[in-house]
N, C-alpha and C positions, 0 to 999 in steps of 0.2 A: 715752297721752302718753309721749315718749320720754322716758328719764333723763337726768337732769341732774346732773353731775359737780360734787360741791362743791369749795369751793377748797384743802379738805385733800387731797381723793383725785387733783387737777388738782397742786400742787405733788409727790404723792408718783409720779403716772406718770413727772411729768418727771424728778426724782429718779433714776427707775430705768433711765430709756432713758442718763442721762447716765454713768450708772455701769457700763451694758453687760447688765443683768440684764433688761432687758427686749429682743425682739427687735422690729425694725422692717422694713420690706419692703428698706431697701438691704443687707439681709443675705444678700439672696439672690440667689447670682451671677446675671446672665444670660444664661449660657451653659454647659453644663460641658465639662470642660474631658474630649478624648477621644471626643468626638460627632461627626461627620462626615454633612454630607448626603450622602443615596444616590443616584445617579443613575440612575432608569428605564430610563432610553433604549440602555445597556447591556443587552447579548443572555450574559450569563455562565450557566453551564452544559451539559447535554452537548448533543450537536451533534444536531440531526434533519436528515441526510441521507440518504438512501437509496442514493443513487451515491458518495456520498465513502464509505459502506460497502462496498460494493463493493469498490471502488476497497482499500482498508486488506488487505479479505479475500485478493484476489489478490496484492498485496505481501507477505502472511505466508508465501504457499506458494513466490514470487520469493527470497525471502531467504533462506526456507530450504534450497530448494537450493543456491544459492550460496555460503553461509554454510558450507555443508555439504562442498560441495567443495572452496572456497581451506582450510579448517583441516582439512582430509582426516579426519574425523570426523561424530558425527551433533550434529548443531545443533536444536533445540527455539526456535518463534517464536512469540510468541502477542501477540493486540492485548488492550492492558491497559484504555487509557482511551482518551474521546478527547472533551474537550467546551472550550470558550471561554472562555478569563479574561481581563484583563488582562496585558500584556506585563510590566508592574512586580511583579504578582501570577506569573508566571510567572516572572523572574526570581530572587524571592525563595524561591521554592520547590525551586529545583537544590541539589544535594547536590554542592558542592565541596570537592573540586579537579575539575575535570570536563575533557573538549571541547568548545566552542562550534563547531561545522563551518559559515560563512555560506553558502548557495545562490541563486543564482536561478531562477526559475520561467520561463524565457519561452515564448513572449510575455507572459506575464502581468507586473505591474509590482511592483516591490518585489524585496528579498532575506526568505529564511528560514532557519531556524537546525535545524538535525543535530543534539540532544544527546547524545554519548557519557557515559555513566556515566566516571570515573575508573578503579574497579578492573574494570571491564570491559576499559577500554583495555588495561588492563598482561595482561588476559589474553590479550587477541590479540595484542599483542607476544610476549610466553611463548611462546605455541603457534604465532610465527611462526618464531621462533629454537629450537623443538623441543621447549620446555619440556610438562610436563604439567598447567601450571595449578595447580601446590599452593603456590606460593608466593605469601608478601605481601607487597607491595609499599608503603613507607611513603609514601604522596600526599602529608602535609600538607607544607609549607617547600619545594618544588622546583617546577621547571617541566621541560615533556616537554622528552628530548634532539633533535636533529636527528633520529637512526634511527626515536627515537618517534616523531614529526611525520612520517615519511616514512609509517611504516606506516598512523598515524590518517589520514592523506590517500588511503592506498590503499583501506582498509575503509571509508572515508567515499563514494567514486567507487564502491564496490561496491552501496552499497547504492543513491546517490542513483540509480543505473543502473537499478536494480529499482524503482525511486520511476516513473521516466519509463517504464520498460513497464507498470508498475501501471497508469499515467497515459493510453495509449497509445490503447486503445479508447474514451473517456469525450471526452478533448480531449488535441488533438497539442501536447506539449510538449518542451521540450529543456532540463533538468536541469541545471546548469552549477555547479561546485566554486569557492568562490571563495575560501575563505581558511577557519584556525583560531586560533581564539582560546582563552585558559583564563577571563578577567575577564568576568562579560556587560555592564560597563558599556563594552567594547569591542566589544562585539556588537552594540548596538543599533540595532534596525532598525527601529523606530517606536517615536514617543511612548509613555511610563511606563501612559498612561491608556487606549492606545488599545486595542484588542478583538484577539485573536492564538487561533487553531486551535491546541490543542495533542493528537497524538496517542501515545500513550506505548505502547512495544513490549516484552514482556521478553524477552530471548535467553537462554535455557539452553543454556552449554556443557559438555563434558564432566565436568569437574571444577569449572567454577563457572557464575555467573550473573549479569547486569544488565540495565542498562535502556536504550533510545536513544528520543530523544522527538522527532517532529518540532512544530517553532513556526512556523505561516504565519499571517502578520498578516491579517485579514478583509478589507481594503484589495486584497490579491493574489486573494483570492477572491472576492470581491465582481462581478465582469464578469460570472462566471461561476457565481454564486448558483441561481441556477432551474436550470440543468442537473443542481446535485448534487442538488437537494431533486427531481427527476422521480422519480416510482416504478418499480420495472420492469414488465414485461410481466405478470407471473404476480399483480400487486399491481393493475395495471389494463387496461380490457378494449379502450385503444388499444393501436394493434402499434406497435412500438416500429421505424421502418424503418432506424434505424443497425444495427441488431441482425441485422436479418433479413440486409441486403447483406453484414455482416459476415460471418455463417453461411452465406451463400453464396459468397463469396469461399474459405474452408477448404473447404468440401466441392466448390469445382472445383477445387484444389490436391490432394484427394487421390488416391494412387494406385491404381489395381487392377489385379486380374489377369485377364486376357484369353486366350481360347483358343479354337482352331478342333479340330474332331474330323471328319479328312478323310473317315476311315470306320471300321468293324471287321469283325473276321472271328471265327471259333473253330476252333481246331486245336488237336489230339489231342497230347498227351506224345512219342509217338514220330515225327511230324511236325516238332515243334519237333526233335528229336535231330537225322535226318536232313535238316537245311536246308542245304542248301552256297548260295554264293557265286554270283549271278545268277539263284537262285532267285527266281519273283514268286508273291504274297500276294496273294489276288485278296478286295477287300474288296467289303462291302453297297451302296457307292456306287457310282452309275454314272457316266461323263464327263457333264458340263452340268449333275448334277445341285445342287441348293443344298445347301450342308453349315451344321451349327449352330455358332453363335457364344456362347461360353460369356463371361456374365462374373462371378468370382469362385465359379465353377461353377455358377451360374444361367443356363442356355439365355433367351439377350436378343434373338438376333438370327439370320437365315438370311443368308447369302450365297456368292460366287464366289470361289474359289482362283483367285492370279494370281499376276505380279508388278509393281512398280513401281519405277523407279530401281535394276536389281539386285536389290531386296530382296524375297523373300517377301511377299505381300497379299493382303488378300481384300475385294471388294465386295459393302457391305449392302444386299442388297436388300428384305426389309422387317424391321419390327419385330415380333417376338412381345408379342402381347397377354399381359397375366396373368389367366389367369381366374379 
């Protein structure tokens, strides 16, 4: 049988809830405060692309030559990070005073954002005006001068340059410089919440070092989602046919060396002394006969000395098998 509360122990509960010593369930918030639902449906962390890899790898070894050549020095590039936060999570994470550099990707839709480090900047300003990079420059209370903004727009087009040949073989884009900013709430190029690619570079210069991060909003990459997630060739056992035409294309572009061997002879040291002028060399070939077709000093081909148009020629008449 359940207990039954007599009327001494009924006036002394109430007693206590009135006085605060007892707790009662409105004591407890409903909600605390700092809790935040998570949303699922966000893709945050790092990126599984296998072509946007690619793609990063080849811009490292773009950069660095380039890098290497406008500062007439050796330049060090390396890919740091590279995975998917929020834009507001991404913004809150920059180390300012910085550069905001805006871009566009076209055709693809939207702008993205260049991040130059601060004391990055003031070093390629330094080593543009001939400095050796030992000085420091006080970032916080200023804004870049015009000479600044000219150079950060030059090394911004440098690199977005190496961005679109990176970009080149994978899908045809055209890189486009649109403006710098220092505030990112002047930068903003999608919603606080929405999902943004971030990939971060470190440049090692002579005497110092920083960072440049690119921010493409998933919105810009999105069209084109399943191309960067394909694996390459060596990863799976379809032939990849951009790849192949591509590799086809460089190797008819490249050059060799080509040569005919009309004939030879051998003659003795005092032969060679005494040769005057309308002397004839009577070589191993005969007239009609087919002379060899060297190319890159591999006999490829037989044919006929001639000429064409003026010029020196020979026709193939067949091809040497390799045995």
């Amino acid at each position: 049988m359940a207990n039954v509360l007599s009327q001494d122990e009924v006036d002394s509960l109430l007693g206590g809830i009135g006085k605060g010593s007892v707790e009662t369930e409105t004591d407890v918030p409903e909600k605390e405060e700092g809790i935040e639902a998570y949303d699922f449906s966000t893709q945050a962390g790092p990126i599984n692309m296998p072509t946007l890899q690619r793609i990063n790898e080849r811009f490292v070894g773009l950069l660095r030559d380039s890098l290497s050549l406008v500062t007439s020095s050796d330049v060090e590039v390396k890919l740091s990070t590279n995975e998917s936060v929020t834009f507001n999570d991404f913004c809150r994470s920059l180390p300012l005073p910085a550069s905001l550099n805006i871009f566009k990707i076209e055709p693809l839709r939207g702008s993205a954002i260049l991040f130059l480090e601060g004391p990055l900047v003031f070093s390629f300003v330094e080593n543009f005006f001939g400095g050796k990079g030992l000085g420091h420059v006080k970032l916080e209370g200023r804004e870049f001068t015009a000479v600044e903004l000219r150079i950060i727009e030059k090394i911004s087009k440098i690199i977005l340059g190496d961005l679109q040949r990176a970009w080149s073989d994978v899908h045809k884009v055209t890189v486009t410089y649109s403006r710098s900013e220092m505030d990112p709430q002047f930068a903003s190029i999608v919603k606080p919440a929405d999902m943004v690619f971030t990939t971060k570079f470190e440049i090692a210069l002579t005497n110092d070092s920083g960072t440049i991060t690119f921010c493409i909003p998933y919105s810009t990459i999105d069209p084109i989602r399943d191309k960067l997630r394909q694996k390459f060739r060596d990863e799976s056992l379809e032939v990849d046919n951009r790849w192949r035409t591509y590799i086809g294309k460089k190797l008819g572009e490249t050059t060799v060396n080509l040569n005919c061997i009309l004939g030879t002879t051998k003659i003795n040291a005092r032969e060679l002394l005494e040769m005057k002028v309308n002397d004839v060399i009577l070589l191993d070939k005969k007239m009609g006969e087919s002379i060899l077709v060297n190319v890159e000093g591999i006999p490829k081909f037989k044919g006929y000395p001639g000429a064409y148009s003026n010029n020196k020629a020979i026709r193939i008449s067949e091809k040497i098998d390799k045995e």
